[in-house]
N, C-alpha and C positions, 0 to 999 in steps of 0.2 A: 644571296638570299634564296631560298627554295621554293620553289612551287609544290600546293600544297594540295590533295583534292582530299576535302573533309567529309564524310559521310555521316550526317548526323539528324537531329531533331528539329524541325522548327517549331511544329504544333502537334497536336495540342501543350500547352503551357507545363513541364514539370521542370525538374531539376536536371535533367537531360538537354532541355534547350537552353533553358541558364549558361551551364556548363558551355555549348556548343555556342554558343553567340559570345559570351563573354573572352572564351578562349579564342576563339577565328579573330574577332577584332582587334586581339593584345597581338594577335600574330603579324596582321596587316597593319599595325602601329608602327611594328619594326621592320615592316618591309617585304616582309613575306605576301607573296602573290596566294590567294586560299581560292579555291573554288568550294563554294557547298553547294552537297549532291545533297538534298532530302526529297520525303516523299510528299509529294503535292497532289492535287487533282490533277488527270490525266488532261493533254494538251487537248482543245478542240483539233477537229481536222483545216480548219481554216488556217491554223498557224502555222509559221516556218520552225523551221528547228534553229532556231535561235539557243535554245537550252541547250543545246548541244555542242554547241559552238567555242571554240579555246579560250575567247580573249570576254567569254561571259563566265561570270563568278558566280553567279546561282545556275545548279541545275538541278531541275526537278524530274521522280518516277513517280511511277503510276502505283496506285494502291487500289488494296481492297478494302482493308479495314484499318485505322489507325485510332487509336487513345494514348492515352499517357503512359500505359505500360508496354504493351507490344503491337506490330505493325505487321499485318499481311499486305506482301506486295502483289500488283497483279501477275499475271502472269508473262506480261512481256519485259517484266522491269530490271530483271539479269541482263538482256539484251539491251536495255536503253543502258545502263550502269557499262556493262562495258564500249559500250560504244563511245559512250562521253567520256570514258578514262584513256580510250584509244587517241580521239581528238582533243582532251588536255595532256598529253604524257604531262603526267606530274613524277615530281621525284621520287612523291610517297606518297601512299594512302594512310591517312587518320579515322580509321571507322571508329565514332564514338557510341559502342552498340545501341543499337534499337531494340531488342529483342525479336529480330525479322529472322523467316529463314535466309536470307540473302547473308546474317552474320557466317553462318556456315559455307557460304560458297566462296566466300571471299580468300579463305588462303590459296584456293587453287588458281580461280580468276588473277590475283594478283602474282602468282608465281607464273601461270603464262605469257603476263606481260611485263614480266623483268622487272615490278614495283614493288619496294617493299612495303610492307604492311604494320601499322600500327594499332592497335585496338585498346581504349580505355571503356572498364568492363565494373560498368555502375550496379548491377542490382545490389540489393538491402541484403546483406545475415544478420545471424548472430550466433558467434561460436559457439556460443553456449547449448543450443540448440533447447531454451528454455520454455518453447509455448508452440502451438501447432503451427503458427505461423513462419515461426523460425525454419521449422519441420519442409514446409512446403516450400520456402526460397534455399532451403539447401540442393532441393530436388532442379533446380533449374543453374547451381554450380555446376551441379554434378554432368547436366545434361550438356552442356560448355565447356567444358574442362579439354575434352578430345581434339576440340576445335581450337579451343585458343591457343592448345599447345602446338601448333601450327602456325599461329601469329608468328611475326617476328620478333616483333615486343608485345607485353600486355600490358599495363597502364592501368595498377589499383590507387587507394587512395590510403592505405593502410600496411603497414607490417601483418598485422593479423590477417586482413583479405591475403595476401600473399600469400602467408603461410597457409591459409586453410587453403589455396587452391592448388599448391605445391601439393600436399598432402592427394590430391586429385588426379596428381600425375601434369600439372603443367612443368616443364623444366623452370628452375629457379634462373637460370639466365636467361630467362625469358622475360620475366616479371619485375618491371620496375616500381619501387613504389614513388607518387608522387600526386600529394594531396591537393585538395581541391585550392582554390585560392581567388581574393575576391578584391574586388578593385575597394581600398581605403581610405582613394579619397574621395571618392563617390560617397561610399557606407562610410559615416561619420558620425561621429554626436555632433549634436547644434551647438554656435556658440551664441552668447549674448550679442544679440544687434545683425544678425546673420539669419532671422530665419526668412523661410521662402514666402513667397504667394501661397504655392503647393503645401508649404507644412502649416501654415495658417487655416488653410483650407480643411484640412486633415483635422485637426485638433478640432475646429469648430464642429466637425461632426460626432467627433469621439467623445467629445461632452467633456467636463471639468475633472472626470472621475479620474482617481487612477488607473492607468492601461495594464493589463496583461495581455498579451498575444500568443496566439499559436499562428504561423502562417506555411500552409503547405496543403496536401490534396487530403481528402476528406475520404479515406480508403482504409479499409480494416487495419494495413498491417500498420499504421500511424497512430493506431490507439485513442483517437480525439473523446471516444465518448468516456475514458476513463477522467481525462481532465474532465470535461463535461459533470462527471458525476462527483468529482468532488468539489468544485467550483458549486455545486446545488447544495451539497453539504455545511460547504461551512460561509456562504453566501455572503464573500467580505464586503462588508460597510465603507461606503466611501472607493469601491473597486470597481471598472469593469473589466470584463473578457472579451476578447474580440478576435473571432475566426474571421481569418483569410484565407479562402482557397475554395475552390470545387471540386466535384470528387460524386460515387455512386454511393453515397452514407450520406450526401448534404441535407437529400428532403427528408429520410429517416431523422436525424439526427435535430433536424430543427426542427418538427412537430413533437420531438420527447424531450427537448432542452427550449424549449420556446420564452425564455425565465425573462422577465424584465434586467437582470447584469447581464447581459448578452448581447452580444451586439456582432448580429452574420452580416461580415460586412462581403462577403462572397467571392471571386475569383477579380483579380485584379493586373489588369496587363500591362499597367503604367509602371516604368520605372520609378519615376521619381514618387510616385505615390505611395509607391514598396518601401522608400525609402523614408519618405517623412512617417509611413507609420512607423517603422523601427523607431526610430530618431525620438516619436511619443510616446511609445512606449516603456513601462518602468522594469515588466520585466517579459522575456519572452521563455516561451516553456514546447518545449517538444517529446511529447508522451511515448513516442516510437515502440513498436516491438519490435521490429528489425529496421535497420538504416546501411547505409553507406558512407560519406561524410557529406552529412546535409548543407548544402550549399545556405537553406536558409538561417541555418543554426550559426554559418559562420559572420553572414550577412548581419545578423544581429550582434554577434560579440564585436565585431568591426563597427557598428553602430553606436557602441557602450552601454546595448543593455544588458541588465544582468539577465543571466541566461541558465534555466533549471533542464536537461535532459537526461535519458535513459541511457544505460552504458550499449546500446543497440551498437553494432559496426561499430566505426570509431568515431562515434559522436563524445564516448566518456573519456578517449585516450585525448579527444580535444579539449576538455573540461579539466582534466586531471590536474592536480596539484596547485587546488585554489582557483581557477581559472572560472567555475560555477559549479554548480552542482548538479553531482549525478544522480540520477537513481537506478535501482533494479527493474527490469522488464517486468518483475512479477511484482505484482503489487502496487502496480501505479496508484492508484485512488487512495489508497489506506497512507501511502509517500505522502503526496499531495495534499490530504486531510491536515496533516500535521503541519506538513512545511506553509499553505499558505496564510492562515493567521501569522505564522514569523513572518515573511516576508509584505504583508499589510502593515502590519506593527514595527519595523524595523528598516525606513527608507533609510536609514546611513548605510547599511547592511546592504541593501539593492543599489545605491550607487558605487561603495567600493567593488561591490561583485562586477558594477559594468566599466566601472575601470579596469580592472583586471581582464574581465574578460577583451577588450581593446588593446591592452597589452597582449593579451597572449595573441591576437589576429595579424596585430604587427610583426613581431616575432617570426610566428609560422608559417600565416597564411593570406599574404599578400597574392597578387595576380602574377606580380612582377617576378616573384620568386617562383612559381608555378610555370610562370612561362621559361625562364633560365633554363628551369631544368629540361621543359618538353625541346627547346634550342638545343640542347646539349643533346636528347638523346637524337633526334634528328640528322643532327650532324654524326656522332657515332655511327648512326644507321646507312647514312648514306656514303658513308667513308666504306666501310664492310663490304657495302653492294659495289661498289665504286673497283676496291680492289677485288672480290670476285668476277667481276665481269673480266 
């Protein structure tokens, strides 16, 4: 089994820490010893260095600024980082980017200390490069490209991410693809005679109405106000809508959509709550302008609900061929307009969709299958380092 030191997200809450909790734990299931390194508030001086310590699995740096999208570290947290890598030698490093400058330091730091380096490399595109949004997260490939062709491996979640980074100059043998993956028997549909305390609980607030959902952060490149504004349009009877998630668009966004079908149920850090709302939900909709492979998008197909996204990253290549439906980045609201009267009027329609969609999570995009592979490149990796030493 390897020892693993994981440099990744705890908080704030996005698909970043999803990813990095969900994956350390399937690892420590099979055996793997993980240590995670993230950015925490800096120690009091009263404390020992415990965090520092080999046979402790959490360690914490010091920051200056952290949100959901990128993290300034302080300026002694190079020094703590390598310090704690020096007193865990681990086999390998798993930097699950932050968007910190310490992503940058890390192929040197790790080539000093003989550890090879792994990097799984989340930000959102869209090749298409169809809206300004798109425009500005290509700018932050581009600015990574130099660096992660340094990694040992890169770790997308897509063919297309690959190839557009390849195109950037990262070497192709460098870049593995292997998608996201989501524990199914967690994320499940309900069955008769099975539901929880938790999803009783759930439903009683969500009222009788039919559920649609959006669940993810409330930030420009997610498009929320596009559903938003066709959801006012054609204001389905007998429906509601219900945002989960926080984000710097929440207070704009609820005083311009304040509508009686709405229902801001706001940022939510329970698992199992994330979970009974899939579970009541009929359909789930993800307006994205640019994505990655939205861990909530799969979260939901593993759920059985049907599920409407934007061909953003590889949200549509996950949708494809019946699996739900996609739409184009441009034109959300005018999609949306149309499609949701069909899908109010047509629940045999939204339940085959969330069958299918649950097939296709089985399929793909299991945890178990996610992890096989990151075992396999591990071991690759450490075989390599093993006979170059």
């Amino acid at each position: 089994m390897a020892q693993i030191a994981w440099l990744g997200k705890k908080s704030p809450f996005c698909g970043n820490v999803s990813y990095g909790i969900s994956t350390t734990e399937a690892l420590r299931r099979r055996g793997h010893q993980v240590h995670f390194i993230h950015f925490d508030n800096p120690r009091s001086p009263e404390r020992d260095n415990t965090s520092l310590l080999a046979n402790d699995p959490d360690v914490s740096l010091p920051y200056l600024v952290k949100s959901q999208v990128y993290t300034i570290p302080s300026p002694g947290a190079q020094r703590e980082l390598r310090e704690s890598l020096e007193r865990l030698q681990p086999d390998l490093v798993h930097a699950s980017l932050t968007l910190s400058p310490l992503d940058f330091r890390l192929p040197e730091l790790c080539q000093q200390l003989g550890v090879p380096l792994v990097a799984t490399f989340h930000p959102p595109f869209d090749a298409g490069l169809r809206n300004l949004t798109a425009g500005t997260q290509q700018l932050s490939y581009q600015l990574y490209a130099p660096a992660l062709a340094r990694y040992d491996r890169v770790i997308v979640f897509s063919q297309l991410q690959a190839d557009f980074l390849e195109r950037l100059g990262v070497p192709a043998d460098r870049l593995t693809v292997i998608p996201n993956g989501v524990d199914t028997d967690r994320w499940c549909p309900t069955t008769p005679g099975t539901l929880s305390l938790r999803h009783q609980q759930v439903r009683q607030r969500l009222g009788r109405e039919r559920i649609v959902l959006y669940m993810g952060r409330l930030a420009t490149e997610k498009n929320v106000e596009a559903l938003l504004r066709a959801w006012r349009l054609v204001a389905p009877e007998g429906c509601r809508l219900v945002i989960v998630g926080d984000g710097p668009l929440r207070n704009s966004l609820m005083n311009q959509f304040n509508d009686d079908g709405i229902l801001w149920w706001g940022h939510e850090p329970d698992q199992d709550t994330r979970v009974a709302l899939l579970q009541c939900a009929e359909v789930f909709i993800l307006p994205s302008l640019v994505e990655g492979l939205s861990l909530a998008l799969l979260e939901a197909m593993a759920s059985g609900t049907a599920c409407v996204a934007t061909d953003a990253g590889a949200d549509g290549e996950v949708l494809e061929q019946g699996a739900g439906i996609v739409l184009s980045t441009q034109g959300v609201t005018t999609q949306l307009r149309t499609l949701l009267p069909v899908l109010r009027d047509q629940p045999v329609l939204t339940a085959e969709l969330g069958r299918k969609a649950r097939v296709r999570a089985l399929e793909r995009y299991t945890i178990s299958r996610n992890i096989d592979a990151l075992e396999q490149l591990y071991a690759d990796l450490m075989l390599t380092s093993t006979v170059a030493a």
